[in-house]
Each structure stands twice: as structure tokens, then as C-alpha cells.
DRENTIVEX-567267 format. One record per residue (C-alpha): x, y, z; residue number from 1. Coordinates in Angstrom, 3 decimals. Layout:
N
{r {X,Y,Z},NUM}
...
END
This chain:
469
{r {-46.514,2.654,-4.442},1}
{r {-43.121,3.683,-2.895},2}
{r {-41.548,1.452,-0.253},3}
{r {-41.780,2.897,2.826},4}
{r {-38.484,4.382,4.054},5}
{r {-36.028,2.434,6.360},6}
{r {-36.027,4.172,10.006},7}
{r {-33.199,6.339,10.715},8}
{r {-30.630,4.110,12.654},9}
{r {-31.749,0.952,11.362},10}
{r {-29.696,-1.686,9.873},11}
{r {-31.606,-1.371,6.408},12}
{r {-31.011,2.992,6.851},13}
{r {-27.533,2.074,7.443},14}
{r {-27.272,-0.930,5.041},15}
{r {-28.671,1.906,1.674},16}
{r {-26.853,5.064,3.124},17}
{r {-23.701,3.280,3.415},18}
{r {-23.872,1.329,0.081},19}
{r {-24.552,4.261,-1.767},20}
{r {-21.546,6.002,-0.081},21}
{r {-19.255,2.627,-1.216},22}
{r {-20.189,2.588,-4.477},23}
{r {-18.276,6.202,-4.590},24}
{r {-15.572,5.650,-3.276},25}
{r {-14.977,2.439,-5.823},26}
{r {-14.766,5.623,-8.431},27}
{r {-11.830,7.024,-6.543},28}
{r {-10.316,3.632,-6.064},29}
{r {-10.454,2.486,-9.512},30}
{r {-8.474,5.114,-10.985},31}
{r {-6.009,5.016,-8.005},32}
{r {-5.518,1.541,-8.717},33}
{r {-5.305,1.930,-12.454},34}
{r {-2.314,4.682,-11.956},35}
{r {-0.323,2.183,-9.519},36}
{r {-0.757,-0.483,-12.073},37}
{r {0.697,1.602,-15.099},38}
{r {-2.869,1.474,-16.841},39}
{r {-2.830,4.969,-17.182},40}
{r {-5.030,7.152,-18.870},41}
{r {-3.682,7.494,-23.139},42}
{r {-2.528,10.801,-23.813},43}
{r {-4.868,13.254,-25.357},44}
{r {-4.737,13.696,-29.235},45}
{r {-6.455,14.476,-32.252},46}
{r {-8.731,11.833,-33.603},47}
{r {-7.208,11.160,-36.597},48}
{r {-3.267,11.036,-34.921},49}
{r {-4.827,8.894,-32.036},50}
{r {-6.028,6.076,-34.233},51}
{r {-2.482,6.064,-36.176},52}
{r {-0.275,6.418,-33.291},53}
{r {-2.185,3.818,-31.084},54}
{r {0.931,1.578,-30.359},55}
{r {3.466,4.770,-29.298},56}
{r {0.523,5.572,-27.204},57}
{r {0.705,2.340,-25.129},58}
{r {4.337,2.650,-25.225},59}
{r {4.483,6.141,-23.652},60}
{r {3.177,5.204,-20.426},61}
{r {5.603,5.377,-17.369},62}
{r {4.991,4.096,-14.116},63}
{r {6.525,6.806,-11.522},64}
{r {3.497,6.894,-9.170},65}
{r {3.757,3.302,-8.851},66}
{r {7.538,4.282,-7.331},67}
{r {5.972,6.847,-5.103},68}
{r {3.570,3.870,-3.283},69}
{r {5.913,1.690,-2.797},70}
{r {8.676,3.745,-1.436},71}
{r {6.227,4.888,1.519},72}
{r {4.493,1.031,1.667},73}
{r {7.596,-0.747,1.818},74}
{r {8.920,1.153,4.772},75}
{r {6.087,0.893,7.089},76}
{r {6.522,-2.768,8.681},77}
{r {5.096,-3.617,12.286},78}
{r {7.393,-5.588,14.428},79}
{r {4.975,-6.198,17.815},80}
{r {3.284,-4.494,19.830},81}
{r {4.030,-3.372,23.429},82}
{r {1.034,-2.664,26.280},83}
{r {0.785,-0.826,29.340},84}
{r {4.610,-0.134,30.497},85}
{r {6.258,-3.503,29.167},86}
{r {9.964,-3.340,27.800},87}
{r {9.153,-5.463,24.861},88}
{r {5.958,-6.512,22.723},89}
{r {3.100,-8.587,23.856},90}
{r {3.507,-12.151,23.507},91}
{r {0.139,-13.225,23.828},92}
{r {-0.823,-10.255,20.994},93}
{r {1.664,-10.994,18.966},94}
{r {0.636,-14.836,18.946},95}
{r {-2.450,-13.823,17.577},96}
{r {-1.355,-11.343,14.977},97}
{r {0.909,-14.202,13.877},98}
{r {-2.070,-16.649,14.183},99}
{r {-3.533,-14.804,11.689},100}
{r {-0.879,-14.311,9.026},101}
{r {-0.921,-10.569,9.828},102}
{r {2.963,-10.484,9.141},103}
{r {2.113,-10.586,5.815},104}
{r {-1.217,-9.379,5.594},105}
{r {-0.311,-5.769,7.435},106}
{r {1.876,-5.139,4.556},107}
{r {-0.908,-5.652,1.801},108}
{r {-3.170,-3.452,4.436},109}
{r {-0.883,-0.730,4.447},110}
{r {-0.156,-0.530,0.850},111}
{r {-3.875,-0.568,-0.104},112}
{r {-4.136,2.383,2.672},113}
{r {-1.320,4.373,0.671},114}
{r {-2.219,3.435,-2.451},115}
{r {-6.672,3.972,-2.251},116}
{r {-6.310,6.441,1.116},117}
{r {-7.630,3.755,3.115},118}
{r {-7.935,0.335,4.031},119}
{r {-10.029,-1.731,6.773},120}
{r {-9.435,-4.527,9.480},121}
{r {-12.433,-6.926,10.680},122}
{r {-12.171,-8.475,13.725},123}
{r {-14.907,-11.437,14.948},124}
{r {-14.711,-13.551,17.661},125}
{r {-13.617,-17.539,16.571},126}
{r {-15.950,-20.149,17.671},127}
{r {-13.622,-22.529,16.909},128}
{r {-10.832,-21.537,19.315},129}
{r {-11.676,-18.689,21.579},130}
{r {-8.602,-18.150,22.232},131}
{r {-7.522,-16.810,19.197},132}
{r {-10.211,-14.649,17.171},133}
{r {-10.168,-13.845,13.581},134}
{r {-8.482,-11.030,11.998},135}
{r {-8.901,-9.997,8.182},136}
{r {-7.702,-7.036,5.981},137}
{r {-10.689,-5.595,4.178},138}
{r {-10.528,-3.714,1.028},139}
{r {-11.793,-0.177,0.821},140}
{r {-14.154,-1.355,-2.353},141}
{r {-15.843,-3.763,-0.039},142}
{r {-15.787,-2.062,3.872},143}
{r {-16.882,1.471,4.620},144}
{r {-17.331,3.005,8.524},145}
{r {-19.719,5.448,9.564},146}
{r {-18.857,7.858,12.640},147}
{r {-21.197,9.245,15.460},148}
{r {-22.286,12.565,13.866},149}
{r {-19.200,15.038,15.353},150}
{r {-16.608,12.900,15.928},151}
{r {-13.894,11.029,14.266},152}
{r {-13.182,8.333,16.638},153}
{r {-17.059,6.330,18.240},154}
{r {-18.288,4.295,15.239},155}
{r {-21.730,4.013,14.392},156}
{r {-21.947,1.398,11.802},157}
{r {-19.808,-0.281,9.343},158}
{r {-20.850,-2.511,6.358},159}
{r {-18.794,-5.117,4.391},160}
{r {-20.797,-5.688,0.760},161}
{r {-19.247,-8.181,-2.052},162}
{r {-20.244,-10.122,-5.048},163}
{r {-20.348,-13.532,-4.596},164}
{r {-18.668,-15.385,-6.689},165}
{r {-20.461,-18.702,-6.656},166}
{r {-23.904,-17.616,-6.757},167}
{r {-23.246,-14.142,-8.207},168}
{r {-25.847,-12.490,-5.469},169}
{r {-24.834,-9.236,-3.935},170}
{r {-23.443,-10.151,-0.154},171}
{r {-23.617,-7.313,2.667},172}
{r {-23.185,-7.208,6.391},173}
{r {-24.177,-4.421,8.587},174}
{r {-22.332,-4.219,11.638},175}
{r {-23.812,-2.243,14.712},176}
{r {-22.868,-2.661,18.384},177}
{r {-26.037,-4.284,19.038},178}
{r {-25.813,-7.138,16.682},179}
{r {-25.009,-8.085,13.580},180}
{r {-27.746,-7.859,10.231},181}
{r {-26.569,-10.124,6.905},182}
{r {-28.472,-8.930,4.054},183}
{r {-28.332,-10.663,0.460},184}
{r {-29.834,-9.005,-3.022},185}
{r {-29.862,-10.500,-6.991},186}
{r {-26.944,-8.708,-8.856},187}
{r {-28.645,-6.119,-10.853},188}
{r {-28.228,-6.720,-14.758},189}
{r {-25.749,-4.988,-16.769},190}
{r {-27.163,-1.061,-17.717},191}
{r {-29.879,-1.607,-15.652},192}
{r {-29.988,1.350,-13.023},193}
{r {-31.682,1.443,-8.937},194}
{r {-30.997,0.179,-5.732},195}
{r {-30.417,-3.583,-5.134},196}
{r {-33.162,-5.100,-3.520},197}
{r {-32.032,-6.486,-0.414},198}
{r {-33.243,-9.219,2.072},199}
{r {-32.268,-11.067,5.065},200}
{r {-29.664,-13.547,4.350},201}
{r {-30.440,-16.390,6.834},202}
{r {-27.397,-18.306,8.224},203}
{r {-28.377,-21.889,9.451},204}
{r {-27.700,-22.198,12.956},205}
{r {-27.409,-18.837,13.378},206}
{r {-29.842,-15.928,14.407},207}
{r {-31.100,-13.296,12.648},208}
{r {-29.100,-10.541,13.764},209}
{r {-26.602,-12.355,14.951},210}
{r {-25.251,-11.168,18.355},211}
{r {-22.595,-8.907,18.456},212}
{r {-20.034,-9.965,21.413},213}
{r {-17.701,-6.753,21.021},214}
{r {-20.399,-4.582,21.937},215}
{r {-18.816,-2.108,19.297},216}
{r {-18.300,-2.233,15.207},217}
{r {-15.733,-4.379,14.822},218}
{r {-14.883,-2.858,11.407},219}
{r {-11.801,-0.270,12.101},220}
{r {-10.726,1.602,9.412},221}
{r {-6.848,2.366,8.216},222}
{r {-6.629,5.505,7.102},223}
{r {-4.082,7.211,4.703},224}
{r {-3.426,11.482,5.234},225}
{r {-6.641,11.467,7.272},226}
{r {-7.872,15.066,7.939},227}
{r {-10.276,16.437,10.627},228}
{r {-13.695,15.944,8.518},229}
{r {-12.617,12.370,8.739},230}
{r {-11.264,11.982,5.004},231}
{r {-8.535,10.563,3.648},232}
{r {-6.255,10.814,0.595},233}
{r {-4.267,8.628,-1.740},234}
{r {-0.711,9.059,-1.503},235}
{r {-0.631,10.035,-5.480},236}
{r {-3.815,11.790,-5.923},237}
{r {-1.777,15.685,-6.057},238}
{r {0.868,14.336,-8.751},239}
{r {-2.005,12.391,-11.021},240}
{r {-1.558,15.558,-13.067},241}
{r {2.353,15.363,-13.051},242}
{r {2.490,11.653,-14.450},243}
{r {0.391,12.929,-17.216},244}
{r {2.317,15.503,-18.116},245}
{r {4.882,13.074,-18.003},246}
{r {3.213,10.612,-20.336},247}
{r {2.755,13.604,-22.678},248}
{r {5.749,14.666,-23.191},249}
{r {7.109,10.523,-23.509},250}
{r {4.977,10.261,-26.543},251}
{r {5.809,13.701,-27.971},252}
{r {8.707,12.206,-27.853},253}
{r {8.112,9.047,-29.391},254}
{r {6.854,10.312,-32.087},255}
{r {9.787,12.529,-32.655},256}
{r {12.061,9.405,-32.835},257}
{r {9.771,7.663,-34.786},258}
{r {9.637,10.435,-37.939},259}
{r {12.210,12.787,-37.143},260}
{r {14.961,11.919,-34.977},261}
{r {16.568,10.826,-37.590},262}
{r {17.795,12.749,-40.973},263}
{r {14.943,12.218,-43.966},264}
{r {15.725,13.040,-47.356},265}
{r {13.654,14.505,-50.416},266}
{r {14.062,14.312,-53.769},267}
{r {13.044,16.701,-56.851},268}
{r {12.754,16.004,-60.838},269}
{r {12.715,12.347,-60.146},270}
{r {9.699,10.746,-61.859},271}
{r {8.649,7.822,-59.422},272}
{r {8.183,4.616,-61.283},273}
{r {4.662,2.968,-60.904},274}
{r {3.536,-0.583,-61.337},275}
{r {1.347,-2.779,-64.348},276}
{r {-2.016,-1.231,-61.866},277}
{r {-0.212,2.554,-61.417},278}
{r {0.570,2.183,-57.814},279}
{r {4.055,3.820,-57.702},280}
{r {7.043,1.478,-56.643},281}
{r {9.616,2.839,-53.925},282}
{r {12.490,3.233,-55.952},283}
{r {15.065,2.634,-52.304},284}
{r {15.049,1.792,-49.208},285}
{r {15.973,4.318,-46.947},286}
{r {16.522,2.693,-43.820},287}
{r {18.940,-0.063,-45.202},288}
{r {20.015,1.491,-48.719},289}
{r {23.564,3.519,-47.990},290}
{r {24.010,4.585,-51.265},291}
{r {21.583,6.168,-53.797},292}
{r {22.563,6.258,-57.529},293}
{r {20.241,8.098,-59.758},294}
{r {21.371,8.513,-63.600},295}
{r {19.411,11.848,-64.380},296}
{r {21.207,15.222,-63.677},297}
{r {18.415,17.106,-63.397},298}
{r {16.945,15.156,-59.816},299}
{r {17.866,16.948,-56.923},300}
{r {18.490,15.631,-53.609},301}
{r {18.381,16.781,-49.867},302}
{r {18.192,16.466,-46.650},303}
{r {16.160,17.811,-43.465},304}
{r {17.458,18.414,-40.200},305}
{r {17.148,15.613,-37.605},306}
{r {14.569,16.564,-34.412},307}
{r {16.740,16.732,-30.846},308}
{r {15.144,15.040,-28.704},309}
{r {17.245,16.384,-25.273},310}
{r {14.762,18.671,-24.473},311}
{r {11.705,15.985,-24.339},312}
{r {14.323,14.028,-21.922},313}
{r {14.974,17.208,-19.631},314}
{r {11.275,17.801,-19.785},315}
{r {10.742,14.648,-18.455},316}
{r {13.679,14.707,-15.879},317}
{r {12.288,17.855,-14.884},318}
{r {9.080,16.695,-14.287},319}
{r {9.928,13.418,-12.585},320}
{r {12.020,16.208,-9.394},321}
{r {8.818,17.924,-9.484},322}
{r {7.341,14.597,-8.467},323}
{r {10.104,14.076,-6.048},324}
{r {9.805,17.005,-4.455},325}
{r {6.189,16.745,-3.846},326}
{r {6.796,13.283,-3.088},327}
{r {8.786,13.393,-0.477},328}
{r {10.524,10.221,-2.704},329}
{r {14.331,10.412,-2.917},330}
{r {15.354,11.363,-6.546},331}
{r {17.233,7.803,-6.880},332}
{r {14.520,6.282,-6.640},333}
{r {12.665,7.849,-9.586},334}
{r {15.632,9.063,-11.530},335}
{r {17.853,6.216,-10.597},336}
{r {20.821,8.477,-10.466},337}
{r {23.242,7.717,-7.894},338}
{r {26.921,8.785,-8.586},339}
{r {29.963,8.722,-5.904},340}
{r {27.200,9.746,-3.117},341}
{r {28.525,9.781,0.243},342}
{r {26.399,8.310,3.346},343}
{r {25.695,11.887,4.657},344}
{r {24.155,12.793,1.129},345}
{r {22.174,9.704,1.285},346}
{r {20.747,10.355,4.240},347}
{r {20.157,13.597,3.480},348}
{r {18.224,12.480,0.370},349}
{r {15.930,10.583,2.249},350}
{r {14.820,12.414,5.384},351}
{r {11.764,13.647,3.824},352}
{r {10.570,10.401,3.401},353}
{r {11.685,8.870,6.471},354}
{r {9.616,11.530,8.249},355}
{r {6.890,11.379,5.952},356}
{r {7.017,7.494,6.750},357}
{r {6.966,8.470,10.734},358}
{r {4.007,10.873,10.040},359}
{r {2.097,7.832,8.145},360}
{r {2.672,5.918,10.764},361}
{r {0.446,7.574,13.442},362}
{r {-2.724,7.602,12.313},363}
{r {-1.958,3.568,10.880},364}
{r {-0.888,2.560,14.655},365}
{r {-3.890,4.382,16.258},366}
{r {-6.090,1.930,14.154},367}
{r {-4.320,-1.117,14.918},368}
{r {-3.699,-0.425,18.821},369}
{r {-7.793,-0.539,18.519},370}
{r {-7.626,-3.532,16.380},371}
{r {-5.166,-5.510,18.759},372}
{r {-7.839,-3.366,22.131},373}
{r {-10.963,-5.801,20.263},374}
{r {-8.947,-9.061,19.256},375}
{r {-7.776,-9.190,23.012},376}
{r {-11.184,-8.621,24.223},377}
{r {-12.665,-11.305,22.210},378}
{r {-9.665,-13.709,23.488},379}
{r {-11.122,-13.050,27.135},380}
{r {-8.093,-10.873,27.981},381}
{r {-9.002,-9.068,31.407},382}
{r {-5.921,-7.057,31.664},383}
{r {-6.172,-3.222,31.505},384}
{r {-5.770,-2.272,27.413},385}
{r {-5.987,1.536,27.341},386}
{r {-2.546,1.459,26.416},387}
{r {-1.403,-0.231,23.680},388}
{r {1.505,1.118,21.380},389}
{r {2.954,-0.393,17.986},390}
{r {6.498,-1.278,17.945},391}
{r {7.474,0.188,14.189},392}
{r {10.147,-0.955,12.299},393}
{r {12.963,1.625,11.869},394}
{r {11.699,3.739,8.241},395}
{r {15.361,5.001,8.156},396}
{r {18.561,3.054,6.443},397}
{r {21.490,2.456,8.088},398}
{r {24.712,0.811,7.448},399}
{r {25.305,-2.134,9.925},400}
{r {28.456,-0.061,10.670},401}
{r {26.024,2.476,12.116},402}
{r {23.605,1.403,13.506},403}
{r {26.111,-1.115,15.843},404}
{r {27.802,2.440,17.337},405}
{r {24.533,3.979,17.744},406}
{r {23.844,1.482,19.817},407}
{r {27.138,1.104,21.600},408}
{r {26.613,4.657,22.904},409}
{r {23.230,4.233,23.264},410}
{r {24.056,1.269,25.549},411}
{r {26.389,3.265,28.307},412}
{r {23.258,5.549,29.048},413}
{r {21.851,2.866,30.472},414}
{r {19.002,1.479,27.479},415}
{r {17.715,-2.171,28.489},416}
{r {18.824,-4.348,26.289},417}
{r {15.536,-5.167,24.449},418}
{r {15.262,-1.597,23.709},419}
{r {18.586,-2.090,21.843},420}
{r {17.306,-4.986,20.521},421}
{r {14.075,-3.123,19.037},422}
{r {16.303,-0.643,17.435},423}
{r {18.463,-3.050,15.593},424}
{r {15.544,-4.785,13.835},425}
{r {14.996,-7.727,15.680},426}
{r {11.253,-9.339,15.742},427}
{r {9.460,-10.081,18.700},428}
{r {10.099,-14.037,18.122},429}
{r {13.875,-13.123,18.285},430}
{r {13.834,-11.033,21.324},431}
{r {12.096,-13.528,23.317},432}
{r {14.334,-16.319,22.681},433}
{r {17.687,-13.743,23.420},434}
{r {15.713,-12.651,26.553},435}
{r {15.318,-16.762,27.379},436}
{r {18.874,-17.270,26.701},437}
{r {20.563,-14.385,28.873},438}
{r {18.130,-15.939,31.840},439}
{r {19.683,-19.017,31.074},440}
{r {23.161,-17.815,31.334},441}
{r {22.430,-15.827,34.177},442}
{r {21.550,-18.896,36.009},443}
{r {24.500,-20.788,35.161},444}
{r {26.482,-18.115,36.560},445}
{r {24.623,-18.210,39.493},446}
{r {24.658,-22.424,39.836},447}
{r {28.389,-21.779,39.210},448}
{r {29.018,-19.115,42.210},449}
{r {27.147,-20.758,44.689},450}
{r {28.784,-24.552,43.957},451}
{r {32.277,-22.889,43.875},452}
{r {31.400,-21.001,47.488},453}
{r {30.793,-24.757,48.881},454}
{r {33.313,-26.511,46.496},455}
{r {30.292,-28.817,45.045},456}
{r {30.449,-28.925,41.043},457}
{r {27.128,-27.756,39.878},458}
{r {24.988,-29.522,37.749},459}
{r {24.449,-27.004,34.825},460}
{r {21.869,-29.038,33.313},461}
{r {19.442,-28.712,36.545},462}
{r {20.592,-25.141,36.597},463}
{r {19.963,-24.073,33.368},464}
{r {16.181,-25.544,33.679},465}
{r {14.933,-23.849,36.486},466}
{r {12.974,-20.753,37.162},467}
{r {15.074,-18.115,36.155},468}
{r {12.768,-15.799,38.801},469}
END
């Protein structure tokens, strides 16, 4: 007899729709992973040439959609975040981002969203210290979000599922507004095919669901290229094709340089000398022998033409811009070709992907101004938090040279300071001890005026440690 079907809104209906929809998108993953890696698919050949040319095979391989991530990853860096109409970022948010190593972790986020087309951030309240809640990155494998049926933006449910690695059970945690449903199942065994029987997984001292404080999912997804149906896309998944075309045409190659690139000889009328069990003896060695001396007149000997191989390199060259172009990725970064460029034609070369960068960067901050919205809220924050922006770090290179007379000018129209300060690269940590020290000096310069009106000396200690207000 069939079990009875979970109803529709449940957290076991959530808990097998969304499970089923993970284990999909672990396909996609995989091979986007397995591309970034290098482990790239061998090129196709026929049996029999695939079995003896196993070693050019693995040899062939070349990593130029690994390039493509990380140009776009390593460009997209937060530096703080700013709320309501403040001139700088938020201490108090940043103190929490901090508190939980998000200055490192945002950059593993954000590559796993370029690299997979998504990526997920958790946030649960800390009983521990209120004050400062928990924030994780969560891997697209492992988190999923569900939407409220035509929309992109209210979210229904969300579900974290893992393997445990101690017991080897199946872990899962459905996450509604109302509360919070831990399920646990056995791992099913290898080839064996169905649904994993889930349970309740009890939590001692805890109840079963658990409360949900947030009131909402706190599962917020990072998405890469997101479009309006709500999906997203790996930042290589159009040139997958390109890098194996590549790879084709590296072991074509290959295999040119390993049996023609290089002049090979034949012989006529020469009787090949054999061993005492008939197995005929190599009479020289053509790779190290320079000279061949053969006594009979009547053996002829010749030579074949040697394979050029500059047309497999400006195949691949001509690939690799196709790539580029597609890309958005600056040719020296693929090509490595960067002869007597001027600055101009640098920056030329990579506007494309500074405004790709720029583009990424939108849907990225809309997620984590929501992320920083819920960790704030579970802090007890009571300030108004419908505006939140990320403070980005600048995608585009400049020389110091620069970027100091783009600020000059900028300064004369009248920019505050810690806008100038932003632009120049400085973390939040940094600005806030510049913005202590100006106050400082500013009220030594007051101490100073107002002893020298009265002709007392001023005590510059005492002045530089009051309130700066």
C-alpha cells in the first residue's frame, strides 16, 4: 500500500519536492565544477586510437574556462555596507559580517555563484551571543529556495540537505516562516534507486519544529545571470562547447608532434635482420643515430615531409578570442599577450569586463542587502532597514597615478571625504579610524584657538580626548 501523499505546503511536500529539484541541479553543478577544475571531458576518438593515445589525451586538456571564472570572481569584493542616507558603511553591520569571517567567505560565495550560477547564505539567530547572529555560505549542492508561485522575490521554503559524515545518514532542514522541520533518512545503498525515507530528526533540548524567529526563510539565494523565470546560469555554460573545440584541436595537435612533426624516413631493398626467435631487430635508432651507413647499393632511402603544426596553434588562438569575445575576458588574460600596450589600450581591453563585473554585481548586492535586512533583525536592530546598499570595491584598474587626480578633481566639487576615501579602496576599518583621527585634529585646532584667544596653553592631551561633537 502506497504512503499517503504529504499535504501540499507541508514541510514533508516541501522537504520531497525540493530534494528532488536539488538532486538536479547537482547534475549541472558537477560538470560546471569539473570544467573549472581542468577535469574536462577527453576528446572524442575512435576506440582503437583512444586506448593508444590515452596519455596525449590527458595532456590535451587546457584550462581557459577556469580563466574566465576567475577574472569575473576576483573582481567582485565587498568593502561595507552603507544604510539609510549614511556617508560611509555601517559599523555595527560590518562588525558582524567581520564576526563571521565573511571577508573571506563572500569571496568563496561569489565564486561558487559564477562558477555553478548560484550560491546561498543562511542566516540563524546565535543563542550564544544575541548580539551577533550566525552567517554561513551554503553551497548550491546542499541549499535550494522555493518562491511564492509568480514572483521572484517572497520565499516560500528553502531546504539545506547533506550527508553526514560521521554517521553517514542523509541530513535535511526545511525552512518555512513558521518554524523550522529537521528531517534525517539512512543513505540509500549504492545502485539502489527511490526516495530516501525520511523522519524527524529530534534535537535534545530543542522542539520539534523548532521556532522560526525571522518570521521568513532565512535561506537567501546568490544568484549568477538570473533571468525573469527565476533561473540562473553559470558564467561558462555558452563557451563549454568552445573549450572543447579547443581541447580537440590541442590533441590533433599532439599527435601531430608526436608522429609527424618531425621528418621520418623509409627505406626500400633493405632486408631487416631478425633475431635467434624471428622477431626482427631495429637495425638504428632514429631519434639519436645521425648517420646511417648501409653497405648494399641497391637499398633506397627517403624521407617524408614534416606536419606544420601553425595552423593547430592559430586554430587554437582563434578559438581562445572567440572565448574572449564571448567572455567579456580581456585577451591577456587568456592569450597572455601583452606587447608595448599603452594605459588607454588597457583600459580599453577591459571595459567589457569591468561592466560585465558592475552588471554581476546587482543582482549579488540585492541578496546580501537582504542578508545584512535578517542578520540585523536577529541582532535586535530597531532602526528602519529598507535601505541598505553594498559598498563594492572598484572592478576597474587604475594606476595609483590615476586614481590620486581623479580624486583631486573629484575633491574641488565638493565630495566628502569618505566618499573619496571609498573610491580609493579603503575598507571600512580604515575609514573609521581616518574619520577618528581628522576629529581628533579638528579638536586640537580648536583647544589651540580658543587657549591662544585667552593666552592659556592648552592641554592637547585633554583636548584630543573629548567629544569631538
Amino acid at each position: 500500500m502506497a504512503a499517503p501523499k504529504a499535504e501540499v505546503g507541508s514541510a514533508e511536500w516541501w522537504l520531497e519536492r525540493l530534494y528532488k529539484e536539488l538532486a538536479e541541479r547537482r547534475e549541472y553543478a558537477d560538470v560546471m565544477r569539473c570544467y573549472y577544475s581542468g577535469d574536462h571531458p577527453l576528446s572524442r576518438l575512435t576506440e582503437k586510437a583512444r586506448e593508444g593515445f590515452q596519455r596525449l589525451l590527458r595532456q590535451s586538456r587546457s584550462n581557459y574556462v577556469g580563466l574566465v571564472v576567475d577574472a569575473t570572481a576576483e573582481r567582485i569584493q565587498v568593502d561595507g555596507v552603507r544604510i539609510g542616507g549614511e556617508e560611509v558603511g555601517d559599523e555595527e553591520a560590518w562588525r558582524i559580517w567581520q564576526a563571521n569571517n565573511l571577508d573571506a567567505d563572500a569571496d568563496l560565495i561569489t565564486t561558487e555563484a559564477v562558477k555553478c550560477s548560484r550560491s546561498f547564505m543562511l542566516v540563524a539567530p546565535n543563542p550564544s551571543d544575541v548580539s551577533t547572529p550566525i552567517v554561513t555560505g551554503e553551497d548550491m549542492t546542499q541549499a535550494i529556495v522555493a518562491y511564492v508561485p509568480g514572483g521572484r522575490r517572497s520565499r516560500a521554503a528553502g531546504l539545506k540537505a547533506w550527508e553526514d559524515d560521521w554517521t553517514g545518514e542523509l541530513m535535511a532542514t526545511v525552512y518555512l516562516p513558521d518554524g523550522i522541520y529537521k528531517f534525517t533518512a539512512p543513505k540509500p545503498r549504492r545502485g539502489v534507486v527511490g526516495d530516501p525515507k525520511w523522519r524527524a530528526r529530534e534535537v535534545k533540548g530543542e522542539d520539534w519544529p523548532a521556532p522560526n524567529p525571522l518570521g521568513v526563510v532565512p535561506l537567501i539565494e546568490i544568484p549568477n545571470r538570473p533571468d525573469l523565470l527565476g533561473n540562473a546560469m553559470s558564467e561558462i555554460e555558452d563557451v563549454l562547447d568552445i573549450q572543447d573545440r579547443i581541447n580537440k584541436t590541442l590533441i590533433d595537435r599532439m599527435m601531430a608532434q608526436e608522429f609527424a612533426a618531425f621528418r621520418q624516413r623509409w627505406m626500400t631493398g633493405y632486408e631487416v635482420p631478425t633475431d635467434e626467435s624471428g622477431q626482427p631487430i631495429e637495425p638504428f635508432k632514429a631519434a639519436v643515430d645521425r648517420l646511417w651507413v648501409i653497405e648494399d647499393e641497391n637499398v633506397q632511402i627517403g624521407e617524408f615531409q614534416a606536419t606544420d603544426i601553425s595552423p593547430y596553434l592559430r586554430a587554437v588562438e582563434a578559438d581562445v578570442k572567440d572565448m574572449a569575445a564571448r567572455t567579456r575576458t580581456p585577451s591577456q588574460y587568456l592569450l597572455g599577450a601583452m606587447v608595448n600596450i599603452s594605459g588607454d589600450a588597457l583600459k580599453a581591453a577591459e571595459s567589457g569586463l569591468v561592466s560585465k563585473v558592475r552588471q554581476r554585481q546587482r543582482p549579488f548586492g540585492e541578496a546580501i542587502e537582504e542578508v545584512v535586512r535578517l542578520y540585523l533583525k536577529a541582532a535586535g536592530d530597531d532602526r528602519d532597514l529598507s535601505a541598505i546598499e553594498v559598498i563594492w570595491h572598484n572592478p576597474e584598474f587604475r594606476t595609483e597615478g590615476e586614481l590620486v587626480d581623479a580624486l583631486l578633481k573629484m575633491s574641488t566639487l565638493g565630495v566628502p571625504h569618505e566618499a573619496l576615501w571609498e573610491r580609493w579602496g579603503a575598507s571600512q576599518t580604515e575609514i573609521a579610524q581616518w574619520r577618528q583621527q581628522r576629529a581628533e585634529a579638528a579638536d586640537r585646532i580648536v583647544a589651540g584657538d580658543v587657549a591662544s584667544l585667552y593666552g592659556v596653553k592648552p592641554d592637547v592631551t585633554e583636548a584630543a580626548d573629548g567629544d569631538s561633537g
